[in-house]
N, C-alpha and C positions, 0 to 999 in steps of 0.2 A: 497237880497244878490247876488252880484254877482259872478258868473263862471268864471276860465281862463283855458279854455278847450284848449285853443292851448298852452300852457307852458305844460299843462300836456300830451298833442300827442307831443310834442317837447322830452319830458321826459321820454318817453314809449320806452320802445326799439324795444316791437309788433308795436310798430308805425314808428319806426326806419327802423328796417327791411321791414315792407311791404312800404314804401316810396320808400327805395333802390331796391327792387324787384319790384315797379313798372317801376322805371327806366330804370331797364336793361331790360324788359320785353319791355318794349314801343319802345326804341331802337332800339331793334332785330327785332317785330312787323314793324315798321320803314322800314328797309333794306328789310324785307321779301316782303314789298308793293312794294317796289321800284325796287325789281327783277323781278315784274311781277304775284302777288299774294296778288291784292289788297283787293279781298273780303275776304283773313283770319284777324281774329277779337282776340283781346287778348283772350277773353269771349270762347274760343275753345281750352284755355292752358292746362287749368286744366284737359282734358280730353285728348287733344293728348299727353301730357306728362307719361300718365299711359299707352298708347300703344306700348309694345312691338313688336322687330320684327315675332315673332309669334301669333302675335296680341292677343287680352283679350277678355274674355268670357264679356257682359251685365251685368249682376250679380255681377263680380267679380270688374268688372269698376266704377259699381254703391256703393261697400261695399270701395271699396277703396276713393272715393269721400262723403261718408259717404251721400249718397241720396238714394232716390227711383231707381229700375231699372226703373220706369217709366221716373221717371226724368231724367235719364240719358241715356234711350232710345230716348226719345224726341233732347237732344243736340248732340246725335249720327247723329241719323236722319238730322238737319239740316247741321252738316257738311259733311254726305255722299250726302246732296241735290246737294254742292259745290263744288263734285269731289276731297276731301281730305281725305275718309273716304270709307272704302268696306267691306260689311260682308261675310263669306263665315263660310261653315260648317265645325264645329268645328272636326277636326278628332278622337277626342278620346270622345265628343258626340254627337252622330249625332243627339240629340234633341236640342243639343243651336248651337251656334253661335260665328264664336270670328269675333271677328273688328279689323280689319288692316288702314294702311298706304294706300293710292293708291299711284304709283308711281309719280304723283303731290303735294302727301302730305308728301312724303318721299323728292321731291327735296324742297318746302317750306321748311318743319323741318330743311334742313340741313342750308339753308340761314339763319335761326335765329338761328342755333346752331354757325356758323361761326362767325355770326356777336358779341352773347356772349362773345367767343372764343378773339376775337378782342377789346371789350370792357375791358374782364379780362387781357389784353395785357396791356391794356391802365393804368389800375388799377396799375398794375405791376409795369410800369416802372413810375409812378409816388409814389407808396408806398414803393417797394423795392418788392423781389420776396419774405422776410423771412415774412415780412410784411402779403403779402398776403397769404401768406403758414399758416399762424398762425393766420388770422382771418377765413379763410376756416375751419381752423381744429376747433378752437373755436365754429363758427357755426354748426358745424358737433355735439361737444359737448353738445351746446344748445338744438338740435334737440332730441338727444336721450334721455336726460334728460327727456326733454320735454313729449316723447313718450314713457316711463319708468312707 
């Protein structure tokens, strides 16, 4: 019997979406290299994207990425190797720790947020802006659903 696994990722909307979200991510990644920040790696999204500017407790980084604090100590680790990443003590406990932005990893974030920013420009004026307002909001609805 044979499979047609690619009609059925063509068909997937979780296959839709993560396509389209590799896109913009690669893009942005893209531009962020091309500023001068060639060792950030997509593989570091998923975690600098949970960093606040009060930066986030180990623990809390690690329950929201749904891994081990180990495991998420470890991809800490290697992006503070690369100067994008700094722990400092946490003020309200002084037994953890929260993880920040360094000032290298705040101008990177912002190059790949600009360059989003410019992507969804792009989107805009080829969909229309109601277009885009209402697939935004749409995803927005999926999401909670989702997490409901």
């Amino acid at each position: 019997m044979q499979h047609d696994i690619k009609s059925h990722q063509k068909a997937s909307l979780g296959h839709l979406f993560s396509r389209v979200g590799r896109m913009l991510t690669g893009h942005a990644i893209s531009k962020v290299h091309e500023a001068g920040y060639p060792e950030v790696r997509e593989s570091w999204l998923p975690i600098l994207q949970h960093v606040e500017d009060k930066g986030i407790r180990s623990i809390d980084l690690a329950a929201k990425l749904a891994i081990s604090k180990q495991a998420a100590n470890q991809m800490v680790k290697e992006i503070e190797k690369r100067g994008y990443l700094q722990r400092a003590p946490d003020p309200e406990d002084k037994r953890a720790q929260r993880i920040t932005l360094t000032e290298q990893g705040w101008q990177a974030w912002v190059v790949g947020l600009k360059a989003m920013q410019k992507m969804e420009q792009q989107l805009e004026t080829a969909l229309g802006a109601q277009t885009l307002q209402d697939m935004r909001a749409q995803a927005a609805r999926v999401e909670r659903i989702l997490t409901s």
